[in-house]
Steps between C-alpha positions, in 0.01 A plus 500: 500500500135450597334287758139351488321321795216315406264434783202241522284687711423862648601608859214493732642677803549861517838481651597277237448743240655734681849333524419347168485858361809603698753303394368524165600826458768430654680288259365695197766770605736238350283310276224564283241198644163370392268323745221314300205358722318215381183348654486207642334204416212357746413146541841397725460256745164308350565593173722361210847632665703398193275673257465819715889553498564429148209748433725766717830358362426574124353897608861494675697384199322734297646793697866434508687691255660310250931440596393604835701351815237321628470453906265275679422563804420113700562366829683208329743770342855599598564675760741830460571736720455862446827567385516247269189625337676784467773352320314317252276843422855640426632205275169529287573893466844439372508173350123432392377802409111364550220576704390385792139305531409387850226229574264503769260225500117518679431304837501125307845581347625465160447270194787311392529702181569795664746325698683350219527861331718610751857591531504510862273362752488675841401492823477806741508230822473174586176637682134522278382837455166603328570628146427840645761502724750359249454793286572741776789321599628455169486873385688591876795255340481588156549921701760340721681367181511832381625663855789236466614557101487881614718503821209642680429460889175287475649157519707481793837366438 
């Protein structure tokens, strides 16, 4: 099994990178994972809104792998805790079989397209994050996941 996070955006802070780049290698001691950065689109808030994120939603759709499990990540998602995660990254290795493509939209969100893809929409928190701060906390859970399938001491029981 595989796992893909596709990313609207680059990481502007040092530290950001930093932890990005931790957990990253992290979780490929379990996983083989991909992160592909796209740019993101200008023109937001006086611009055409609609047409900038269905600009970034069809570069996004062109990057998930076809049968992939498709994740979105979206403040209007569910909300699972960390061991739940865990449990449905361990139901798609034995029962699914696919890999795992995981959506990060830029600062204006995600088009509806992308939305509609998806097998799971999910939110990291009731709270709004930047986008660059979702991606760090989403590769921590996706390496706590992997703590809790192993039995290891990360995730505190």
């Amino acid at each position: 099994m595989k796992l893909r996070l596709v990313c609207v955006g680059k990481l502007t802070e040092a530290w950001q990178r930093t932890a990005a780049v931790d957990y990253a290698g992290r979780v490929q001691r379990y996983f083989p994972l991909d992160i592909v950065e796209l740019k993101e689109e200008k023109g937001g808030r006086k611009g055409d809104m609609a047409g900038l994120l269905k600009r970034e939603g069809i570069r996004i759709l062109e990057k998930i792998p076809d049968r992939a499990f498709l994740i979105v990540l979206d403040e209007r998602g569910r909300n699972l805790g960390s061991e739940q995660v865990a449990n449905l990254l361990s139901a798609e290795m034995l029962h699914g079989g696919r890999n795992w493509c995981l959506i990060i939209g830029g600062p204006y969100g995600l088009d509806p397209a992308v939305r509609k893809r998806a097998d799971l929409i999910l939110s990291l928190s009731k709270m709004t994050f930047t986008h660059q701060m979702a991606r760090v906390f989403l590769l921590e859970q996706l390496y706590r996941s992997c703590t809790i399938l192993k039995n290891e001491p990360y995730h505190n029981r």
